[in-house]
NUKOL-847750 format. One record per residue (C-alpha): residue in one letter; x, y, z. Coordinates in steps of 0.02 Angstrom, whole numbers, plus 50000, padded with zeros to 5 digits. Each point is the difference from the previous one (the first is absolute). Layout:
BEGIN
AXYZ...
REM end
This chain:
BEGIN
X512365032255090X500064987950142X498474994150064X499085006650171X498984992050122X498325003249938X500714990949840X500594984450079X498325000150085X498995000149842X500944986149937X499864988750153X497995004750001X500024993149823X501034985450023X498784995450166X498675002049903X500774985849847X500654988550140X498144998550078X499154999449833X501284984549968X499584992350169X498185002949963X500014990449863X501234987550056X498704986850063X498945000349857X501454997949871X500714987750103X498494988049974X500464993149823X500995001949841X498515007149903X499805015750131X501805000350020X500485002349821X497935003749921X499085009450142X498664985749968X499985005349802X498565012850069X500925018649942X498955013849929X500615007349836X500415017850089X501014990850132X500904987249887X500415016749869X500565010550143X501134985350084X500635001449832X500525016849994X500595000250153X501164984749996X500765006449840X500455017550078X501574997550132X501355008950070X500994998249836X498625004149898X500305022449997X501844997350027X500154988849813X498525012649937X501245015650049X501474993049933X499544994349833X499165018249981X501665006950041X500944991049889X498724995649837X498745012650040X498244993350030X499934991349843X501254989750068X498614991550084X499174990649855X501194986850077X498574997550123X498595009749928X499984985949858X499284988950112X498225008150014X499684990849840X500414984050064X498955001050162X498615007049882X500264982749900X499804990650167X498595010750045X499124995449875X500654981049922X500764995050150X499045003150186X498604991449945X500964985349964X501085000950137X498404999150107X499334985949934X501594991350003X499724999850210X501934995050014X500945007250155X501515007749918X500505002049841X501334985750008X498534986750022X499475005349849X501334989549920X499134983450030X498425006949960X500415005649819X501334985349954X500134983050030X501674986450064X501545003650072X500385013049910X498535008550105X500684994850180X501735007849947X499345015749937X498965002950145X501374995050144X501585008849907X498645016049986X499434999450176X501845000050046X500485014049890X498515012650037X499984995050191X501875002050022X500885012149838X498565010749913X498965006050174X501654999350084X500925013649877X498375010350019X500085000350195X501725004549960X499905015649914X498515004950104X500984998050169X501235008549915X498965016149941X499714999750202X501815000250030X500395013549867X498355009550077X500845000650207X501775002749933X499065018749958X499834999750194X501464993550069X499724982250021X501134985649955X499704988849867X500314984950108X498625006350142X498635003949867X500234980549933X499624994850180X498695010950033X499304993749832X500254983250044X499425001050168X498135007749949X499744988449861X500364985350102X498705003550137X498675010049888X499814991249827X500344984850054X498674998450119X498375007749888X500054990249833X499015008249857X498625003250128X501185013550084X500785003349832X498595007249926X499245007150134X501495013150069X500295002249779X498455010650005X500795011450162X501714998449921X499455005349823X499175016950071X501355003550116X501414996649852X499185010549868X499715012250122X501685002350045X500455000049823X498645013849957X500445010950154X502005001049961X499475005649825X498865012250086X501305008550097X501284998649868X499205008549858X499325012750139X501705004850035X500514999949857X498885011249893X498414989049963X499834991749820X500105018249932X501884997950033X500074983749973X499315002849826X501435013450006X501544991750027X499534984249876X500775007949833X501704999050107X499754982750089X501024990149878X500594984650028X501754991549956X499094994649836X499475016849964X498164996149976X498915008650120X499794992750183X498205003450001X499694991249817X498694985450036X500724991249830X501635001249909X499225006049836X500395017449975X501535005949926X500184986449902X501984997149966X500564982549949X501765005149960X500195002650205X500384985150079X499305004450164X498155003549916X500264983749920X500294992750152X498545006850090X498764999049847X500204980049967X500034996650186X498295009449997X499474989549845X500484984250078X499105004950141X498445003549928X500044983849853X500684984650108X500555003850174X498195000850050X499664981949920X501624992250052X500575002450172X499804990150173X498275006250026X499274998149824X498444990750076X499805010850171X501474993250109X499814991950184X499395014350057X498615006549901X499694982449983X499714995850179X498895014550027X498774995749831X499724982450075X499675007950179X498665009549908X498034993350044X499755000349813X500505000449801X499165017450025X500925004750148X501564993649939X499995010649844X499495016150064X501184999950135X501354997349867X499525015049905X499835011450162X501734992750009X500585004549828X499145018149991X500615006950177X501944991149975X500345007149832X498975015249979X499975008750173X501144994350109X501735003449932X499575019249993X500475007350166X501874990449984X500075008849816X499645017350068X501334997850144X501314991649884X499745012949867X500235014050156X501544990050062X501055001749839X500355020850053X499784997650184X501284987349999X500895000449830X501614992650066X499354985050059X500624985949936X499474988050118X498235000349926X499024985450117X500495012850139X499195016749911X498174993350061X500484998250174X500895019049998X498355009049937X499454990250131X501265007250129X499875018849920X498045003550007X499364991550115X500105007050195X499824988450156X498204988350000X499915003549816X501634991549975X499334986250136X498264997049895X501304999049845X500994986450063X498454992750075X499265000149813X501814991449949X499854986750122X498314994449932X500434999049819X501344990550069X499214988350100X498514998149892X501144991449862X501224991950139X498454991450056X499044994149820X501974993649949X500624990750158X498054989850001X499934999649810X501834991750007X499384988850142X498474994149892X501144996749875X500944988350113X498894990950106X498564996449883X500934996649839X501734991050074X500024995450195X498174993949990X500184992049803X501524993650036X500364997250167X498564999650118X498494995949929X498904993550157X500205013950130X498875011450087X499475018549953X500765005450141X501684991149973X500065010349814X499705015650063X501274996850134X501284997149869X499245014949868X500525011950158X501684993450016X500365001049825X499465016949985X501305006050135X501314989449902X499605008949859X500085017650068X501554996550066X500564994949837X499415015449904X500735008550156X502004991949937X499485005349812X499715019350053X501704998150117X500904995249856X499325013249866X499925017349980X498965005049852X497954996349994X499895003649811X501184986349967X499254986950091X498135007349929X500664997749813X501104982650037X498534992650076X499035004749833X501174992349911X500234984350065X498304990249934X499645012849848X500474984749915X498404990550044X498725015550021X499004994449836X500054981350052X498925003750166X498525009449871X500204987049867X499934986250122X498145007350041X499714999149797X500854986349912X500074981050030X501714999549926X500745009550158X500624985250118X500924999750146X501614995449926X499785014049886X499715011650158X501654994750111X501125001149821X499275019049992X500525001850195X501584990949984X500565010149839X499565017050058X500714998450187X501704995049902X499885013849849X499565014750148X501364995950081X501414996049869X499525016249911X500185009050210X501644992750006X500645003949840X499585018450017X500954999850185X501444990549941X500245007949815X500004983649925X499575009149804X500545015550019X498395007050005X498705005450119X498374991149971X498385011650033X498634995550099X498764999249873X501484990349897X500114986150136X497974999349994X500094997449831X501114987749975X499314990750162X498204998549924X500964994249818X500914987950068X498924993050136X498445001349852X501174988349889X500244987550139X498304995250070X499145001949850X501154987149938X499754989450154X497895003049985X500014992449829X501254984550022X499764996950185X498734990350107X497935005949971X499005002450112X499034986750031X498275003449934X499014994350148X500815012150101X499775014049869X498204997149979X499664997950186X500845019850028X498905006349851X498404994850088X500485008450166X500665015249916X499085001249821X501635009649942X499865006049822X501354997649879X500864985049865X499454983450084X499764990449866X499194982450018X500195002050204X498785014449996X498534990049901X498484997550083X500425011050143X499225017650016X501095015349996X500115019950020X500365008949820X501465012050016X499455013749849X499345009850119X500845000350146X501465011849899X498665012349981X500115000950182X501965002050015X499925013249862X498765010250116X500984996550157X501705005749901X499035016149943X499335003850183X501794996450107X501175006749865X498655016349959X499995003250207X501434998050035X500905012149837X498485012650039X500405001150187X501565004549920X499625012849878X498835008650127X501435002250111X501235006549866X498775012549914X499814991049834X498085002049969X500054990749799X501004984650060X498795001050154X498435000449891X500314983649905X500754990250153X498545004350092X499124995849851X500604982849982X499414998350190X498125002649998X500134990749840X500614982350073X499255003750172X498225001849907X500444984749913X500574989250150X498515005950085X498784993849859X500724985849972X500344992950180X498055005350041X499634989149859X501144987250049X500674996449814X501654992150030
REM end
């Protein structure tokens, strides 16, 4: 359906509307480092949690959603939906800490934890690397989910990037984390509005849930397990290879991709928002508002369309361009307008976090470490807004040159799943040291990508899995730095025992921790177990409601009131 005037004009209102809120903020964000990348470390929980949520939800985000539902069914999503209990873990070992810590990134961290030069090169190489390969392969599939997104409508790959290129250069790179947050809250409405209005008009054209609920016995995938199972459980068959298949990438999902990938302890992201936060307080409840709305009620809507898609459009085999085509197909001139208006803000709400998380990562932990130590705010935040436009450019080249989201999604997963239990353990054991940290980097960067090649060139003769490559990736890296932690460099204990009086982290400290007060952990899994209960009972029950399946509705609900009552309790009571 090409687009009419009164669509083009919602759009430009909407962008308008962004570019002022950016130039708002620009003179405020401008004034130092600490608004520019912190918003003054003064962020409510609600705000932090939403920023959150609304960061992590992009362009890309329905279009991966609809095509692993397509092709796995929605259990195919455990690749992602694994991660709730990780966040829950930071929620609730990790915020706090982070908090206290009162480092600007992530990446400073380094020095703070360990001690020598094995520090300074862990921090530089990973300000380089997150700056310049991990935010710039997210931008990339993002810009690309954009691309994919306009193609629906007609417009060139090549004119989208510049567009792209062009609004991120003169909006996010004037606002800082001020701006950031601020147009998250706007974009987070707007996108999940979008989102819940194309489901709307889908299902209304399409029968309601009644023939949803329907059609579902027939929806079955290439697999043949239902699209609509939430879990590849039923119909139990090891002797098929393709249940195989999807049942240990589900158990490896659920028992060590949540405790071993990139963002094991929160990630840049989450990370910069919990030490924007005014408080500990603040900075935990905004990460569960985070956890409960990403994982439990948000990814609905894009099920409901995806599971519509696979009889509206069974021939597709294109499957990043199915969301897009609903898109196109129910939605008439100024709906279609407020649609791609919605698109534009979950795409500019994680253009912006990335390009001025990336530029933290450079300026405060490499140019002014490294280079420039003496300069004025001013001249860092000069250079922070060049080197986000550098590195949107960048992602810009990495969406020219690819084609499929879910690839770079699951290759970027894989390339530090290696070192995802070094960055909790490092919070929790003095043997972690930095040596031990850059052999985990080092070995899983190399395994990821030997194992990629391998698969594209046929080196064995056989196809390694995804859940096969994460596997051996975690084995081998595990081997390496936990080999390196024992017969390399300690930390040196001064430096240990100076971070466990600013952070009172829990955990194996040995002789380091004596003398020196410290939080218990016992309880704090009591906590996770109730926050598991309440985002895994939501977001199954939501589930079951919609798919008439009262008994498995009863105990997920169950399970809900259950931890909520709990996490309620114990929160009031503040036992940690």
């Amino acid at each position: 359906m090409p687009l009419q005037f009164v669509d083009f004009a919602i759009i430009a209102a909407y962008l308008a509307l962004m570019l002022g809120m950016g130039l708002a903020f620009s003179r405020r964000a401008g004034s130092s480092t600490q608004e520019f990348f912190l918003s003054g470390r003064s962020l409510p929980w609600w705000v932090a949690g939403t920023s959150m949520a609304a960061t992590t939800f992009a362009s890309d985000t329905p279009l991966v959603v609809t095509e692993i539902v397509r092709s796995e069914g929605i259990s195919g999503n455990w690749v992602w939906f694994n991660f709730a209990i990780s966040h829950l873990v930071t929620t609730f070992f990790l915020a706090k800490l982070w908090h206290r810590s009162g480092v600007t990134t992530d990446v400073e961290f380094c020095e703070m934890r360990y001690s020598g030069r094995g520090a300074a090169a862990l921090r530089g190489a990973k300000g380089i690397f997150y700056a310049f390969i991990t935010n710039v392969v997210v931008l990339g599939w993002v810009i690309l989910a954009m691309t994919a997104i306009a193609g629906i409508f007609g417009v060139p790959k090549w004119m989208t990037l510049l567009v792209c290129i062009a609004l991120a250069s003169t909006y996010a790179s004037l606002a800082g984390l001020w701006g950031v947050v601020a147009t998250d809250m706007l974009q987070f409405v707007v996108a999940m509005g979008g989102a819940v209005l194309l489901a709307f008009k889908v299902l209304g054209a399409e029968g309601g849930m009644a023939g949803l609920r329907e059609r579902l016995p027939n929806l079955l995938d290439g697999a043949g397990r239902q699209a609509a199972e939430m879990a590849p459980l039923t119909g139990f068959d090891w002797a098929s290879p393709a249940f195989r298949g999807a049942f240990m990438g589900f158990a490896v999902a659920v028992l060590v991709q949540w405790w071993s990938w990139k963002y094991s302890d929160g990630g840049g992201v989450l990370i910069q928002r919990m030490n924007a936060a005014k408080s500990e307080r603040d900075s935990r409840l905004g990460m569960l508002w985070f956890v409960i709305v990403t994982y439990a009620i948000r990814p609905w809507p894009w099920f409901l369309v995806a599971l519509a898609s696979l009889w509206v459009f069974p021939e597709m085999t294109d499957h990043k361009a199915v969301y897009p085509a609903m898109m196109a197909k129910y939605l008439g001139p100024g709906w279609l307008g407020l649609m791609l208006a919605a698109m534009l803000a979950a795409f500019m709400s994680t253009i912006d976090t990335h390009m001025n998380l990336a530029s933290s990562y450079f300026v405060h932990d490499v140019y002014r470490r490294f280079w420039k130590k003496d300069a004025s705010e001013k001249h860092y935040v000069r250079i922070a807004r060049i080197t986000g436009v550098v590195v949107v450019i960048l992602g810009s080249m990495v969406a020219w040159l690819n084609n499929s989201i879910s690839f770079l999604f699951v290759f970027l997963l894989q390339l530090v799943a290696g070192a995802g239990a070094v960055f909790l353990l490092r919070w929790f054991w003095w043997r972690i040291n930095a040596w031990s940290e850059i052999a985990a980097m080092a070995s899983s960067l190399i395994v990821a990508t030997l194992l990629n090649l391998a698969n594209k060139g046929d080196w064995f003769g056989y196809q390694f899995s995804t859940w096969e490559i994460f596997v051996w990736n975690v084995g081998i890296s595990g081997a390496v730095w936990m080999t390196v932690a024992f017969v390399g460099p300690a930390t040196d204990s001064t430096k240990l025992r100076a971070f466990l009086t600013q952070t009172r982290a829990p955990g194996f400290w040995g002789a380091h921790g004596e003398g020196i007060e410290r939080e218990s952990a016992g309880g704090v899994w009591i906590n996770v177990l109730a926050g598991i209960a309440v985002v895994y009972g939501l977001l199954f029950g939501i589930g079951f409601a919609f798919f008439g399946m009262p008994l498995p509705l009863i105990w997920a609900s169950s399970a809900f009131i259950l931890g909520g009552f709990t996490l309620v309790y114990r929160m009031r009571q503040a036992v940690d």
